[in-house]
DSSP file (Angstrom, degrees, kcal/mol; ACC not computed):
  #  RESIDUE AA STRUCTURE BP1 BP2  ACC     N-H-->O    O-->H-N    N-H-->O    O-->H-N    TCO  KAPPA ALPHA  PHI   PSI    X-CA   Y-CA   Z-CA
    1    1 A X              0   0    0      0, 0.0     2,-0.4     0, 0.0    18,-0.0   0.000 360.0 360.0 360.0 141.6    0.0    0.0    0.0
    2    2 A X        -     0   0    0     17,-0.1     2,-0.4     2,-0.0    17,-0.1  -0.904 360.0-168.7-112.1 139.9    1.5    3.4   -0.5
    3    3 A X        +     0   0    0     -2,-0.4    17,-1.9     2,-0.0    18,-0.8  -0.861  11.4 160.1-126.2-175.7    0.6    6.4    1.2
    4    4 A X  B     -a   21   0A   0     -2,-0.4    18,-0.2    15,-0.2    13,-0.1  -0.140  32.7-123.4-179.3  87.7    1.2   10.2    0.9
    5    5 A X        +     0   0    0     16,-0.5    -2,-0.0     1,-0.2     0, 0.0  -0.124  35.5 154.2 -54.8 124.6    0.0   13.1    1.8
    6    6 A X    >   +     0   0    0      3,-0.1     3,-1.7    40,-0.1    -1,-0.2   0.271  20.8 136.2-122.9  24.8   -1.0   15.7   -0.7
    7    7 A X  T 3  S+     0   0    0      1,-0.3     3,-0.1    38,-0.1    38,-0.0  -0.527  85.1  11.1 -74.9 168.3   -3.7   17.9    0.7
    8    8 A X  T 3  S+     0   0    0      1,-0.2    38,-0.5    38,-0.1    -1,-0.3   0.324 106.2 119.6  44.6  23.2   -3.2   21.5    0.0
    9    9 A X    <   -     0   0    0     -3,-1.7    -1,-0.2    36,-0.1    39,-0.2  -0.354  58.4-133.2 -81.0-177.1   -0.1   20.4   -2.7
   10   10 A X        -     0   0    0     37,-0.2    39,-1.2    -3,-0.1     2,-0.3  -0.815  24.0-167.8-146.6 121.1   -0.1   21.2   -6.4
   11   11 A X  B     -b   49   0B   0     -2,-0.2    39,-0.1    37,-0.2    40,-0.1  -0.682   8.2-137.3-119.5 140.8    0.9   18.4   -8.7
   12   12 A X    >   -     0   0    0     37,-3.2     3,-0.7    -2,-0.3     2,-0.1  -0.260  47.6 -74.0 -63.9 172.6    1.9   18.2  -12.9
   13   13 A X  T 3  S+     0   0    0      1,-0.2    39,-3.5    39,-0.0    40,-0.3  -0.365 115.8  17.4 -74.8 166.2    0.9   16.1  -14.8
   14   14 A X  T 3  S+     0   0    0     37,-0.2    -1,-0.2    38,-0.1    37,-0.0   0.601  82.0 162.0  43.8  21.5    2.4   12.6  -14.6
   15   15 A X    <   -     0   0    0     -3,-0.7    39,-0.2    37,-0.2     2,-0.1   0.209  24.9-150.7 -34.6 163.7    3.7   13.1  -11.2
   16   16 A X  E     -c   54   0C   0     37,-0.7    39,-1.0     2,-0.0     2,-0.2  -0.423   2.9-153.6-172.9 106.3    4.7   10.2   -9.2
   17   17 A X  E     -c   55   0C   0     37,-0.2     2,-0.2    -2,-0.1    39,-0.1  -0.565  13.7-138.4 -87.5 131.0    4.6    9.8   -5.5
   18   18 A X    >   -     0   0    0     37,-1.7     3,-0.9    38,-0.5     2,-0.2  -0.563  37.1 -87.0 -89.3 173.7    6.7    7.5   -3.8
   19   19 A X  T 3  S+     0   0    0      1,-0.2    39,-2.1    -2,-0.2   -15,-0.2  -0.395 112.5  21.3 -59.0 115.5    5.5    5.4   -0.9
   20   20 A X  T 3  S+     0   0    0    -17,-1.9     2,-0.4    37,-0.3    -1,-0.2   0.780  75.0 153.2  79.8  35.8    5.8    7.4    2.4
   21   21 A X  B <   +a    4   0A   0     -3,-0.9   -16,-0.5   -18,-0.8     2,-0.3  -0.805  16.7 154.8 -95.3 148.7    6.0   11.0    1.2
   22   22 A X        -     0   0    0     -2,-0.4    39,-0.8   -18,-0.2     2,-0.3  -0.876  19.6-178.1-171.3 159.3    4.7   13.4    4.0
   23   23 A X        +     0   0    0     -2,-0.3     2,-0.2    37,-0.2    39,-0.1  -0.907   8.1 170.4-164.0 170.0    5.1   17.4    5.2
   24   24 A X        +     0   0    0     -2,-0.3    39,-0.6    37,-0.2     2,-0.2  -0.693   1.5 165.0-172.1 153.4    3.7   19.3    8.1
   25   25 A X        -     0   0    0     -2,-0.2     2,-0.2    37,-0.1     4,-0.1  -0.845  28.3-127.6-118.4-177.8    4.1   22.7    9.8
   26   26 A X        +     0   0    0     -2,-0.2     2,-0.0     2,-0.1    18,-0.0  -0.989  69.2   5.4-144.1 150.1    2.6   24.8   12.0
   27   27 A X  S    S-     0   0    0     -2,-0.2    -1,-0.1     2,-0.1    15,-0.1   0.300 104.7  -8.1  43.5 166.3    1.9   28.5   11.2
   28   28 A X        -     0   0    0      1,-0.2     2,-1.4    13,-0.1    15,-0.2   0.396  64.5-123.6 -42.2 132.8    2.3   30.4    8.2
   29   29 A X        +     0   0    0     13,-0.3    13,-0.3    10,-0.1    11,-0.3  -0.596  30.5 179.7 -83.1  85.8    4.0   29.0    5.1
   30   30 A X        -     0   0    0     -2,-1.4     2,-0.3     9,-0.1     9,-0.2  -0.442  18.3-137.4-107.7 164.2    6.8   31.0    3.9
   31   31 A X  E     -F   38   0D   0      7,-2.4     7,-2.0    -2,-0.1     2,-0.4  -0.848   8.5-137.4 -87.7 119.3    9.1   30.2    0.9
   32   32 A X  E     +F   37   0D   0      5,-0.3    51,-0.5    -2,-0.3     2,-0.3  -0.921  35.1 167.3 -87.2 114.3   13.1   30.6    0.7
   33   33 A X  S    S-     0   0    0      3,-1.6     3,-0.1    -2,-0.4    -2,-0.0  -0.877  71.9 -18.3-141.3  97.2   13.6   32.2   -2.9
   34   34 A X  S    S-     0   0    0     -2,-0.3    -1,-0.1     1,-0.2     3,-0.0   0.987 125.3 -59.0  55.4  71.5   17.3   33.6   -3.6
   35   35 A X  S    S+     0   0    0      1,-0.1     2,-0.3    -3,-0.1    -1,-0.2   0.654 119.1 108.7  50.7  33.2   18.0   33.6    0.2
   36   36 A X        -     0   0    0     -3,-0.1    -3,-1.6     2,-0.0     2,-0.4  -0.997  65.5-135.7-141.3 131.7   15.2   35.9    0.9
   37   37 A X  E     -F   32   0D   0     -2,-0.3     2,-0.6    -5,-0.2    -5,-0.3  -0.869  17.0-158.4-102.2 151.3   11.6   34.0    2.9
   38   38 A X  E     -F   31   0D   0     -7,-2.0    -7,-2.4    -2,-0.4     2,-0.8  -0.975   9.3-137.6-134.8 119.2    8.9   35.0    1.6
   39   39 A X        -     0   0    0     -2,-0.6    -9,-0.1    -9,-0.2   -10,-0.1  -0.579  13.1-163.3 -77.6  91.9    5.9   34.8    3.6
   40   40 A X        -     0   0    0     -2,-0.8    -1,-0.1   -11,-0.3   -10,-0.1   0.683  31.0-125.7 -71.5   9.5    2.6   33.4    1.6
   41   41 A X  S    S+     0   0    0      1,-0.1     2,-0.5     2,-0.1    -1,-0.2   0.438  74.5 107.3 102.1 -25.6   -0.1   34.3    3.6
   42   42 A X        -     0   0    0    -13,-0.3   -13,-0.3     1,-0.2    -1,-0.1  -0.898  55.9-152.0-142.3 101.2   -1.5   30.8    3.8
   43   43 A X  S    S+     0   0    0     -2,-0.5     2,-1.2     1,-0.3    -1,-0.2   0.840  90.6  39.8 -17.0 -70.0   -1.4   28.2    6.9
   44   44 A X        +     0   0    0    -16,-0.1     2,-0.4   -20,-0.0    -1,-0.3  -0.736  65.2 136.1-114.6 109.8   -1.5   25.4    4.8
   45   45 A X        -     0   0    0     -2,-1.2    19,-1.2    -3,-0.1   -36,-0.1  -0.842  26.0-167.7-148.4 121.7    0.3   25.0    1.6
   46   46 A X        -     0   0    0    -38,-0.5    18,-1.5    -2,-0.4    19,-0.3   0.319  44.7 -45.6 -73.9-140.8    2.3   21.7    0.5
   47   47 A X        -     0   0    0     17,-0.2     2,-0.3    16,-0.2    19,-0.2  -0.259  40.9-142.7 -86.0-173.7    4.6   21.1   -2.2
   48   48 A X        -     0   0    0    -39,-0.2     2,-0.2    -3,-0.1    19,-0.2  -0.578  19.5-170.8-108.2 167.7    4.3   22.2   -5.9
   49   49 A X  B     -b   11   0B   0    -39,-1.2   -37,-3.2    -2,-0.3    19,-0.1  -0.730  10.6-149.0-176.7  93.1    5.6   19.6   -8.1
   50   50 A X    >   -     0   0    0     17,-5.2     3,-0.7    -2,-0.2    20,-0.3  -0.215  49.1 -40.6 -78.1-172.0    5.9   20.7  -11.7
   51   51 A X  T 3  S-     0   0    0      1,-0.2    19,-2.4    18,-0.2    20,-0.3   0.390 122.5  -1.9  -7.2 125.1    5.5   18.1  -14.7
   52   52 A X  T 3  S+     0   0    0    -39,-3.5     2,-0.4    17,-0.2    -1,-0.2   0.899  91.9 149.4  42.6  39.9    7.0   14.5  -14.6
   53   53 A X    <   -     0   0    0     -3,-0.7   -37,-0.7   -40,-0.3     2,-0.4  -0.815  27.4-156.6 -95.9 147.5    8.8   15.1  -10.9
   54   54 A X  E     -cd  16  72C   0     17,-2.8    19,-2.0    -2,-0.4     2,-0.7  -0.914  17.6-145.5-134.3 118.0    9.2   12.4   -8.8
   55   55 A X  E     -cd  17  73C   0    -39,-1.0   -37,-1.7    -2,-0.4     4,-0.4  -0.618  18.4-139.4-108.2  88.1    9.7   11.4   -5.1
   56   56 A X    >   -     0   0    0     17,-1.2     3,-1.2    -2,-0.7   -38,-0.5   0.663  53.7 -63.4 159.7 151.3   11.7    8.6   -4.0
   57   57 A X  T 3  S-     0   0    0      1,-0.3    19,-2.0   -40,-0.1    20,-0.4   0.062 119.1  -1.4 -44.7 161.5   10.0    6.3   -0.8
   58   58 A X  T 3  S+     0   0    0    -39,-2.1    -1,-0.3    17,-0.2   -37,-0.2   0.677  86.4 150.8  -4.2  73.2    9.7    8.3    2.1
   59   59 A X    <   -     0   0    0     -3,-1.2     2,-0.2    -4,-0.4    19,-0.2  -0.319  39.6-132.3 -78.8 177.6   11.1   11.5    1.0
   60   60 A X        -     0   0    0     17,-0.6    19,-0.5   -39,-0.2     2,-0.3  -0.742  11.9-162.2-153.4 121.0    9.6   14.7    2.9
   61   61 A X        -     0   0    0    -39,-0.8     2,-0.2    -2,-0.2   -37,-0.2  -0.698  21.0-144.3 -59.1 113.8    8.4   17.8    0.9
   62   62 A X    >   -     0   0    0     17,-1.7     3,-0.9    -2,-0.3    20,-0.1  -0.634  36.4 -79.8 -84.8 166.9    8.3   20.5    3.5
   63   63 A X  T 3  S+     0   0    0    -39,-0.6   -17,-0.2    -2,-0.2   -16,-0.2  -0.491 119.7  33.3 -56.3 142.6    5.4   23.0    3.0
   64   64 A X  T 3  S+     0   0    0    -18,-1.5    18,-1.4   -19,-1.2   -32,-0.2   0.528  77.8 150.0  57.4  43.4    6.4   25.3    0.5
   65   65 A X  E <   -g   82   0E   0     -3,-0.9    -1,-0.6   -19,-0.3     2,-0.2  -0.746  24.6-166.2 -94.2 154.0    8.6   23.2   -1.9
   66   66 A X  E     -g   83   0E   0     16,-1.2    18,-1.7    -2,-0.2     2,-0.8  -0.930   8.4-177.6-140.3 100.9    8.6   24.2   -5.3
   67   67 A X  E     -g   84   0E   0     -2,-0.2   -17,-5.2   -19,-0.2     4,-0.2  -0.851  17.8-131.7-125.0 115.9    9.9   21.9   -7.2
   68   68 A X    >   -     0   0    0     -2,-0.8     3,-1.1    16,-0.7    20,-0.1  -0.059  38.7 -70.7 -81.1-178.3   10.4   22.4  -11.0
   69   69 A X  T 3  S+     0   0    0      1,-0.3    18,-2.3    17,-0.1   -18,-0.2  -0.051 109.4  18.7 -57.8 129.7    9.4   19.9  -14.0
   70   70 A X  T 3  S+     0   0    0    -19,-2.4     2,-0.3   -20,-0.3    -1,-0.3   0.714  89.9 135.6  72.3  25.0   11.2   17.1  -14.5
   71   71 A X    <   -     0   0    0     -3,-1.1   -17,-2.8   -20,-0.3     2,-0.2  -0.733  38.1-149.0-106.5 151.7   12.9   16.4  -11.3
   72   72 A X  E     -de  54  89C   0     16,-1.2    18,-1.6    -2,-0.3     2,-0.4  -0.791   1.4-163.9-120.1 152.5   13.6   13.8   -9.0
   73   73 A X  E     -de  55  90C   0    -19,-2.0   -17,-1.2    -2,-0.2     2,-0.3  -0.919  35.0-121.7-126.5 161.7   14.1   13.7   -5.0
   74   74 A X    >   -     0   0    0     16,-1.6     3,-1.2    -2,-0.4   -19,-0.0  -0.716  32.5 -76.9 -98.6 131.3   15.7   10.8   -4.0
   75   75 A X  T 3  S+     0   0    0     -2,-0.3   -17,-0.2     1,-0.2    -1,-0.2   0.093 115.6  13.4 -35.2 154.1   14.4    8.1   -1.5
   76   76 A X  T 3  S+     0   0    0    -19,-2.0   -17,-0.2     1,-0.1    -1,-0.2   0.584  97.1 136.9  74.4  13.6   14.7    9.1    2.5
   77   77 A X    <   -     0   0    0     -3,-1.2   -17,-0.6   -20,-0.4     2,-0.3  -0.590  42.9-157.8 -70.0 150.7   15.4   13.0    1.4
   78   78 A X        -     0   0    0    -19,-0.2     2,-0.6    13,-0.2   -17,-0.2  -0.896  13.6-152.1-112.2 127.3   13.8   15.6    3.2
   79   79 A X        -     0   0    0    -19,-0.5   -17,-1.7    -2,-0.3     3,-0.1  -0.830   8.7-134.3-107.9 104.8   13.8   18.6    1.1
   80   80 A X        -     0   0    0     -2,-0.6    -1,-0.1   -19,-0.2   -48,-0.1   0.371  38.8 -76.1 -36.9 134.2   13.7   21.8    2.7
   81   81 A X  S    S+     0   0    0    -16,-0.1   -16,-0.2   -18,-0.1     2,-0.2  -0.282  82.2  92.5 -30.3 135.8   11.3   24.9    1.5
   82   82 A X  E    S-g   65   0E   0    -18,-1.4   -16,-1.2   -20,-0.1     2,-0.3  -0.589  76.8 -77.5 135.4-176.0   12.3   26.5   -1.6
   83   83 A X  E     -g   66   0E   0    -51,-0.5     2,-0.4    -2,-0.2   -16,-0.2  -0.676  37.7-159.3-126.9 143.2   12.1   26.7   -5.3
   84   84 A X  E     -g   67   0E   0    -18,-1.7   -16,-0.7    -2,-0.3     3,-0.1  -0.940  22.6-120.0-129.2 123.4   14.1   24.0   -7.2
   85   85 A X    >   -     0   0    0     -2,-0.4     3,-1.3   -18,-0.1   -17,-0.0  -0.443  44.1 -76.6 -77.9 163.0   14.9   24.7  -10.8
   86   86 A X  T 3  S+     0   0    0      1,-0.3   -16,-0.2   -15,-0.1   -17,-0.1   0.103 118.8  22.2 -42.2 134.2   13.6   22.3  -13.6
   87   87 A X  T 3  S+     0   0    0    -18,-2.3    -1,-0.3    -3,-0.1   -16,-0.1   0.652  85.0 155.0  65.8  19.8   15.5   19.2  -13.9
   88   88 A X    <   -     0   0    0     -3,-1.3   -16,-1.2   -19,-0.2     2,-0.2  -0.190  35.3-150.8 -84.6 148.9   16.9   19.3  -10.3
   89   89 A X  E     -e   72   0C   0    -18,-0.2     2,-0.5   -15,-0.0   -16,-0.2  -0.837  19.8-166.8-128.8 128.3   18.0   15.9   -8.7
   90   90 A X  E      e   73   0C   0    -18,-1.6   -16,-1.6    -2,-0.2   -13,-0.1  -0.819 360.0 360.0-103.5 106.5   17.4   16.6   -4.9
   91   91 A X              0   0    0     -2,-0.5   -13,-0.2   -18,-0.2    -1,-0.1   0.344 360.0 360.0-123.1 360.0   19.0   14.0   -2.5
């Protein structure tokens, strides 16, 4: 059985969650963008996950990952808040 939390995420097409992917915080959900955090506004907001990305067994997306198109995180990662350029492999 796999599980994974995605409420509040936003997923591309042909995504693919591995088995044990998960996030949480508490309070507001700020962003890390060229060293700078950027505060959205919004209590709960998971990862983004553009096109064809992928996340390895129990990785952890924290809230506010941005993770661009065609990228992989690698099993057992946890990948910190911030925007991840297009083609990125995250371990």
């Amino acid at each position: 059985m796999h599980f994974a939390y995605i409420g509040d995420s936003v997923l591309g097409r042909d995504v693919n969650l591995g088995a044990g992917t998960l996030r949480f915080v508490s309070g507001n959900v700020s962003i890390k963008i060229k060293g700078s955090l950027i505060d959205t506004g919004r209590r709960k907001l998971g990862a983004v996950l553009g096109d064809n990305a992928q996340t390895g067994c129990n990785s952890v997306t924290n809230p506010g990952t941005l993770v661009g198109l065609d990228s992989i995180i690698a099993p057992n990662t946890t990948v910190r808040s911030g925007l991840y350029a297009p083609y990125s492999v995250i371990r």
